[in-house]
C-alpha positions as a Markdown table, in Angstrom:
| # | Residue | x | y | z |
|---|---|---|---|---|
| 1 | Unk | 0.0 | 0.0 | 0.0 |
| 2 | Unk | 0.9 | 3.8 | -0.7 |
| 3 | Unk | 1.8 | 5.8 | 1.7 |
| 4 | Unk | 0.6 | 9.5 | 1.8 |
| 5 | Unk | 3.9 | 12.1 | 1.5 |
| 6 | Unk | 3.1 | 15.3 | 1.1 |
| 7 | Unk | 7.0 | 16.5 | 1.2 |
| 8 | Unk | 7.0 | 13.7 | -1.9 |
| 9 | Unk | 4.8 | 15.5 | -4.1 |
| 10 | Unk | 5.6 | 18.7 | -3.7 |
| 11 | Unk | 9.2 | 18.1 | -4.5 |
| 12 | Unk | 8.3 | 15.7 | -7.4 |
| 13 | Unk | 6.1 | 19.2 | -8.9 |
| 14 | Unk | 9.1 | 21.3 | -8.4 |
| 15 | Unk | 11.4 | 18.6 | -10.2 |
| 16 | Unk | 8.7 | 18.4 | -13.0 |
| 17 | Unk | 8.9 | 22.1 | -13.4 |
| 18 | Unk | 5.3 | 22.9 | -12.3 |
| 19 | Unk | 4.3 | 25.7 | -10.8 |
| 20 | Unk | 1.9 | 27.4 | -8.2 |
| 21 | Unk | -0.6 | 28.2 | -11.2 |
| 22 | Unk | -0.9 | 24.2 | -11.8 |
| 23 | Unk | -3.8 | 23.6 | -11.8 |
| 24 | Unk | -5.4 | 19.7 | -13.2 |
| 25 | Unk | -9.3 | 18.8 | -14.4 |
| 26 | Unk | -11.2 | 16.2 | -13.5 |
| 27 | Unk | -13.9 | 14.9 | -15.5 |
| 28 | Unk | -17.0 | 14.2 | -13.3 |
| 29 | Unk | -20.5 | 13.0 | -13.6 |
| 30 | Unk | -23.1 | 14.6 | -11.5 |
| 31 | Unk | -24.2 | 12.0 | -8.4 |
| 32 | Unk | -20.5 | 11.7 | -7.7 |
| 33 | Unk | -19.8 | 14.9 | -6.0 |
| 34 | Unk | -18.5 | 14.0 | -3.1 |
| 35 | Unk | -16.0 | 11.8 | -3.9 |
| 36 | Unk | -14.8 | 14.6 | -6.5 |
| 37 | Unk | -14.3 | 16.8 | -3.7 |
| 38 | Unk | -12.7 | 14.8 | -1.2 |
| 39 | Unk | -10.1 | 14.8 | -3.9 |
| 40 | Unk | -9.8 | 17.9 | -4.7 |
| 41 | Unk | -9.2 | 18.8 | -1.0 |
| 42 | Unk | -6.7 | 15.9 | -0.5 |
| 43 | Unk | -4.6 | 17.2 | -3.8 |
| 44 | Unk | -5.2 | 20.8 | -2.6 |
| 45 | Unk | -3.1 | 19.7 | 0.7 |
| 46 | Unk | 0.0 | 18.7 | -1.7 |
| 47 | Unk | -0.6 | 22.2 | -3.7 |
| 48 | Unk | -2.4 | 21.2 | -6.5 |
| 49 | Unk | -5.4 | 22.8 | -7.4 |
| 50 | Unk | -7.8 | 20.6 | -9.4 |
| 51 | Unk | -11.2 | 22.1 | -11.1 |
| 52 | Unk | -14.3 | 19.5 | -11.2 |
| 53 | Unk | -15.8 | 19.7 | -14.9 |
| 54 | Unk | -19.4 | 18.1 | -13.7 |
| 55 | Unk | -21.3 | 16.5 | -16.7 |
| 56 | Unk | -24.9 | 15.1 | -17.0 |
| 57 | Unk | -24.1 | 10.4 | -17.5 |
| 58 | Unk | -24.4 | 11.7 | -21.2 |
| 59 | Unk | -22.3 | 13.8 | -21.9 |
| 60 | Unk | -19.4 | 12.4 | -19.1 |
| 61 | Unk | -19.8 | 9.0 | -21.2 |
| 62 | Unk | -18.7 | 10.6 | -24.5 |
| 63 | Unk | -16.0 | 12.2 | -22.9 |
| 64 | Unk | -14.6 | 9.3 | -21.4 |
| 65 | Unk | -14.9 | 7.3 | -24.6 |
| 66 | Unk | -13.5 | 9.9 | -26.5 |
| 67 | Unk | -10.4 | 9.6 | -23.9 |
| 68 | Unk | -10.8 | 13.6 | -23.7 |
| 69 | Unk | -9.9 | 13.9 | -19.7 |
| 70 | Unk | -6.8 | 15.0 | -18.2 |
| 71 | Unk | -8.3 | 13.0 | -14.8 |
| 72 | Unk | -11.2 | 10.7 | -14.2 |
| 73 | Unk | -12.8 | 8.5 | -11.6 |
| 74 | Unk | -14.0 | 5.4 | -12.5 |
| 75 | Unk | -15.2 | 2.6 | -11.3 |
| 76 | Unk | -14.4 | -1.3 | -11.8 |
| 77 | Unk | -15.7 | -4.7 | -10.7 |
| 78 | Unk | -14.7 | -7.6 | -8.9 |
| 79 | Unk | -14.2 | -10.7 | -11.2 |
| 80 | Unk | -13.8 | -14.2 | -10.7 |
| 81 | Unk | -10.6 | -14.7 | -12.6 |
| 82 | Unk | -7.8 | -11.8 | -12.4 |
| 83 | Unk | -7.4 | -12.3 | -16.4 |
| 84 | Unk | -11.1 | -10.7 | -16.7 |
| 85 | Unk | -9.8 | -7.8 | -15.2 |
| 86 | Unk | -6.1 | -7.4 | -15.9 |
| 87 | Unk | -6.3 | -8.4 | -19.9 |
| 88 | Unk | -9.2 | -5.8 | -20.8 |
| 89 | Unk | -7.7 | -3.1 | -19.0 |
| 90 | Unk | -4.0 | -3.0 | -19.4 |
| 91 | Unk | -3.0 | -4.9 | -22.6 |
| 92 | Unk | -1.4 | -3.3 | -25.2 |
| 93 | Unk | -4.3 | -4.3 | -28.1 |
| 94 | Unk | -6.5 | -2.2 | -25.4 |
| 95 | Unk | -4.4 | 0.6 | -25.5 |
| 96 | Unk | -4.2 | 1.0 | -29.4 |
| 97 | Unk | -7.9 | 0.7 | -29.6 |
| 98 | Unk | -8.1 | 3.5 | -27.0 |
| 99 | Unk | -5.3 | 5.6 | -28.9 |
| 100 | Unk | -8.2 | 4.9 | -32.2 |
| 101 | Unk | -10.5 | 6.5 | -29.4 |
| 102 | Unk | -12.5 | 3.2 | -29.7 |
| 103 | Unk | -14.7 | 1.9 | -26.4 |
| 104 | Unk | -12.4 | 0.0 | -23.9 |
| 105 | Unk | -11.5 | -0.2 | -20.4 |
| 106 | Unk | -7.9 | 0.6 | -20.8 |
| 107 | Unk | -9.0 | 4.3 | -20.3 |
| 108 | Unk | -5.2 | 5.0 | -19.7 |
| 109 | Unk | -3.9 | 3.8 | -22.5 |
| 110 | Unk | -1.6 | 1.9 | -20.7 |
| 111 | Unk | 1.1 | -0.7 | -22.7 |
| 112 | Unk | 4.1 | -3.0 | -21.4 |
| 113 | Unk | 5.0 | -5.6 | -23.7 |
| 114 | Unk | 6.2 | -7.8 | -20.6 |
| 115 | Unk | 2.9 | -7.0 | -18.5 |
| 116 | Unk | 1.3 | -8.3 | -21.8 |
| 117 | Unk | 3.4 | -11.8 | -22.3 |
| 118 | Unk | 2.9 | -12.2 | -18.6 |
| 119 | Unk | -1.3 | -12.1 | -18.5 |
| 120 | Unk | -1.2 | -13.9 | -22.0 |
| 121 | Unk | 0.5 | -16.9 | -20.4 |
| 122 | Unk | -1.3 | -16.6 | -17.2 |
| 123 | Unk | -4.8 | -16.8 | -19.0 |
| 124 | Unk | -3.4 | -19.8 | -20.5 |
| 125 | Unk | -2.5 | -22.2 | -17.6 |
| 126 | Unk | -4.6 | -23.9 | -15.5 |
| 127 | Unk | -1.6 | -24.3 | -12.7 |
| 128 | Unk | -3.1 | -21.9 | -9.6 |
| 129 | Unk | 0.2 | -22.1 | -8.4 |
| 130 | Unk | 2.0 | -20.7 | -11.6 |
| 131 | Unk | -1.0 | -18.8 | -12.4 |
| 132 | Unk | -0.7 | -16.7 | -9.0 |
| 133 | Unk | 3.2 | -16.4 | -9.5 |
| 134 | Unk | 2.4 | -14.8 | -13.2 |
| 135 | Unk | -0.2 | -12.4 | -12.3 |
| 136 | Unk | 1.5 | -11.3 | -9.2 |
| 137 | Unk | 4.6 | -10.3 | -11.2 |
| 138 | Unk | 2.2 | -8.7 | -13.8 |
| 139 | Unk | 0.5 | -6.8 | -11.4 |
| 140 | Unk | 3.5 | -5.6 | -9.6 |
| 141 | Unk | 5.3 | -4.4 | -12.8 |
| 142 | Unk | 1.3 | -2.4 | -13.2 |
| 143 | Unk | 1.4 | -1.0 | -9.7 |
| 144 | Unk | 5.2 | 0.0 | -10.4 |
| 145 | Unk | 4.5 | 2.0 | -13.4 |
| 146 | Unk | 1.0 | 3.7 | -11.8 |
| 147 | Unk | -1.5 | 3.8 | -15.0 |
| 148 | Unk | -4.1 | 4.5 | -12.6 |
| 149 | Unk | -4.0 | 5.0 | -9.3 |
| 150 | Unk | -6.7 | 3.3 | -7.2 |
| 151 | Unk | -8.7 | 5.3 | -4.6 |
| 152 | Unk | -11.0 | 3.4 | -3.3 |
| 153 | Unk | -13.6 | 0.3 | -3.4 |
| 154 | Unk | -17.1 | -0.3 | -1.9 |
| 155 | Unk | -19.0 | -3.4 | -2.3 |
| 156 | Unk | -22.7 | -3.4 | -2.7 |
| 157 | Unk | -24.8 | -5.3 | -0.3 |
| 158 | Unk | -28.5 | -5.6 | -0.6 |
| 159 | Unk | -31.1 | -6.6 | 2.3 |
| 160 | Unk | -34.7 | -7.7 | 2.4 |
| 161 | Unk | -37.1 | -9.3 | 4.3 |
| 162 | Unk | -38.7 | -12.7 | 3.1 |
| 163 | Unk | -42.1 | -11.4 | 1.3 |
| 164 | Unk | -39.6 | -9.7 | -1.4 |
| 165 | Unk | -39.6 | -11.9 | -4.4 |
| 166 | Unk | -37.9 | -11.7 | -7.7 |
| 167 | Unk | -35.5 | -9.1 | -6.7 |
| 168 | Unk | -32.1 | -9.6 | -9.1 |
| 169 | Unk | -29.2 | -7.4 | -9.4 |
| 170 | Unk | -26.8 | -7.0 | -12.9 |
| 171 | Unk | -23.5 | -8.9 | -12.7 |
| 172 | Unk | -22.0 | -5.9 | -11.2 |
| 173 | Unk | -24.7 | -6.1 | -8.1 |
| 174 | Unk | -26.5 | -3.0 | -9.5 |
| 175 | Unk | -29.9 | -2.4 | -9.8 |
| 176 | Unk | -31.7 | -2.1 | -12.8 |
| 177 | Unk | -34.8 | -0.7 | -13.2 |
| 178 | Unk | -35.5 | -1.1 | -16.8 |
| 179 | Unk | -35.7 | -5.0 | -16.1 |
| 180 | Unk | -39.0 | -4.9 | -14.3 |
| 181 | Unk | -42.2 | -3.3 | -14.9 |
């Protein structure tokens, strides 16, 4: 896990060259305001100043597919099988399709040959053992180069008392509405 060092990123702004007047957007969708904020205040503490761009689902959709963002948050989904997650968001066919500004979920472009010869063999073996050694080192070279930085997860729990019948949720435990009626 990261640590928090404050005295870290402000001299890694100064070695970058970047001044007071920096100042980073992030692309937001309106529901989602506080998290925005709690970010904006923790940058603020490192002397960054970040501007929240709030868009209606719509309109924050075709930015995001259209990879025009300096920063985003976005949310993912636990999977069964680390290749679901790990091959669709950081291999490098991913990241050429999102260069094309095609739909994918490598939103950062992200590409390491090694990362990718790594999940390709892991999503080929059956071997827990080897598999776990493969995706480990795949996942640690990721985490090394930060693509992304992870802020957070929240599961989705769902209660109810017995007389509730036919209540079903997506695969990512969402409900959706449009199913019933």
């Amino acid at each position: 896990q990261r640590g928090r060092d404050l005295a870290k990123v402000k001299a890694a702004l100064v070695e970058a060259g970047v001044g007071k007047d920096f100042e980073v957007e992030l692309l937001g969708q309106q529901g989602d305001e506080t998290e925005q904020q709690v970010l904006q205040q923790q940058l603020a503490t490192a002397g960054i100043k970040m501007k929240i761009r709030l868009m209606e689902y719509g309109a924050y959709r075709k930015k995001q597919t259209d990879r025009d963002f300096q920063m985003i948050i976005f949310g993912g989904r636990i999977q069964p099988d680390p290749h679901l997650i790990y091959w669709a968001e950081y291999n490098c066919s991913e990241a050429e399709q999102a260069k094309a500004k095609r739909s994918t979920r490598n939103l950062a472009g992200y590409c390491n040959k090694e990362v990718d010869n790594l999940l390709a063999e892991a999503g080929k073996i059956t071997d827990q053992k080897r598999r776990y050694e493969l995706y480990a080192k795949a996942i640690r070279r990721i985490y090394e180069e930060v693509p992304e930085v992870p802020l957070g997860f929240y599961p989705r729990f769902y209660a109810h008392g017995d007389k509730v019948k036919g209540f079903v949720t997506d695969d990512e435990s969402s409900i959706n509405s449009t199913r019933y009626g």
